[in-house]
Kinemage of the C-alpha trace (Angstrom):
@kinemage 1
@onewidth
@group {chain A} dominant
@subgroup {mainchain}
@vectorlist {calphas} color= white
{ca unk a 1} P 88.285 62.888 172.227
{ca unk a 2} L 85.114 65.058 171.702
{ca unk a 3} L 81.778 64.064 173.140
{ca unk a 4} L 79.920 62.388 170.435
{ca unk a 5} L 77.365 65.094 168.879
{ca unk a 6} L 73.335 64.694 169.411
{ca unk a 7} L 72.124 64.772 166.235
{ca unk a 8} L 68.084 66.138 166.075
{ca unk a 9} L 65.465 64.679 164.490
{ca unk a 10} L 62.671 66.633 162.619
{ca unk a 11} L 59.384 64.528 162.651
{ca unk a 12} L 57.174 66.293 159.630
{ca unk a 13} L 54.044 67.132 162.035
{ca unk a 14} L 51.356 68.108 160.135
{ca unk a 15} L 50.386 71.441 159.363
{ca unk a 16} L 47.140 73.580 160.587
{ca unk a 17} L 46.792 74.043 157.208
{ca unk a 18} L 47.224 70.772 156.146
{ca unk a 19} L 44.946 68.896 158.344
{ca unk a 20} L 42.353 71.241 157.524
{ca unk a 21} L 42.781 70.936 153.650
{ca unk a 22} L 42.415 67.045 154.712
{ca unk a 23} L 39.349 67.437 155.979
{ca unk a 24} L 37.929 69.754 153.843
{ca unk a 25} L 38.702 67.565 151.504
{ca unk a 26} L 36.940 64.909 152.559
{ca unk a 27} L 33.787 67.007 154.093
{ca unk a 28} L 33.574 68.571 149.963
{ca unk a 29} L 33.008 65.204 148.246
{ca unk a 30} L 30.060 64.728 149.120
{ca unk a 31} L 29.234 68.296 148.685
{ca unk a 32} L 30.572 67.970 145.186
{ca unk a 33} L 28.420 65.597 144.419
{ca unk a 34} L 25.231 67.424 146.012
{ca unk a 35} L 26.041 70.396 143.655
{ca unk a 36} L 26.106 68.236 140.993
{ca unk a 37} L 23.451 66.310 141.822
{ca unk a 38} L 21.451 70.150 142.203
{ca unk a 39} L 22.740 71.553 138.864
{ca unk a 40} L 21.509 68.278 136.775
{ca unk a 41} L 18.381 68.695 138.351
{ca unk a 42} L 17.808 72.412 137.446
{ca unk a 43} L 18.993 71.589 133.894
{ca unk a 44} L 16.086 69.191 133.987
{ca unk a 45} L 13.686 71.254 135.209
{ca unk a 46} L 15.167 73.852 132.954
{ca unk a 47} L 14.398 72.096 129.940
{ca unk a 48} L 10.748 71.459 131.445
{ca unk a 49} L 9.674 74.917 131.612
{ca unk a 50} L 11.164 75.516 127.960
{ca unk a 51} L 9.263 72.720 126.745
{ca unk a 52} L 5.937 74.031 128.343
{ca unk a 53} L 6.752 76.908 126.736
{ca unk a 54} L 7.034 76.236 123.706
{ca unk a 55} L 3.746 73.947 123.277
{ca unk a 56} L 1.978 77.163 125.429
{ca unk a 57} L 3.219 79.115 122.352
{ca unk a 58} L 1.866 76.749 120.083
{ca unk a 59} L -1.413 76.885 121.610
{ca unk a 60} L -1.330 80.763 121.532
{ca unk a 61} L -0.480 81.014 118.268
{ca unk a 62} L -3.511 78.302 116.984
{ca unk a 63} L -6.156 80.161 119.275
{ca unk a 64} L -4.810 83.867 117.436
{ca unk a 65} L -4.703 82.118 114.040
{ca unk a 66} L -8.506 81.116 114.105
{ca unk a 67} L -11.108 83.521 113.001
{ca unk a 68} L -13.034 85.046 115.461
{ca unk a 69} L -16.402 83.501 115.772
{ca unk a 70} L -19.896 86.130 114.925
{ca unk a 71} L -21.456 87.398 117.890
């Protein structure tokens, strides 16, 4: 009779790599959300500025269209 065999068992450890893919993961959510949070608020502020300029335009043009007054 043989000796009965020891048979080895491979526990899946986690990787370097993995674990810090997990908690990248997690740490980028809420950076995510900051960027996104950042990028609405520039297109805000965005369409603020073109706004101002277009009534600053506006105002240009109606002080250039009136005739200049006699000195």
């Amino acid at each position: 009779m043989q000796a009965p065999s020891q048979q080895v068992h491979a526990h899946a450890l986690p990787s370097v790599t993995g674990a810090l893919r997990a908690v990248e993961s997690l740490l980028l959510r809420g950076g995510q959300r900051t960027a996104r949070r950042n990028a609405w608020t520039s297109v805000l502020e965005d369409r603020r500025r073109a706004r101002a300029r277009v009534e600053a335009q506006h105002v240009l043009e109606a002080a250039a269209s009136r005739a200049p007054s006699d000195t």
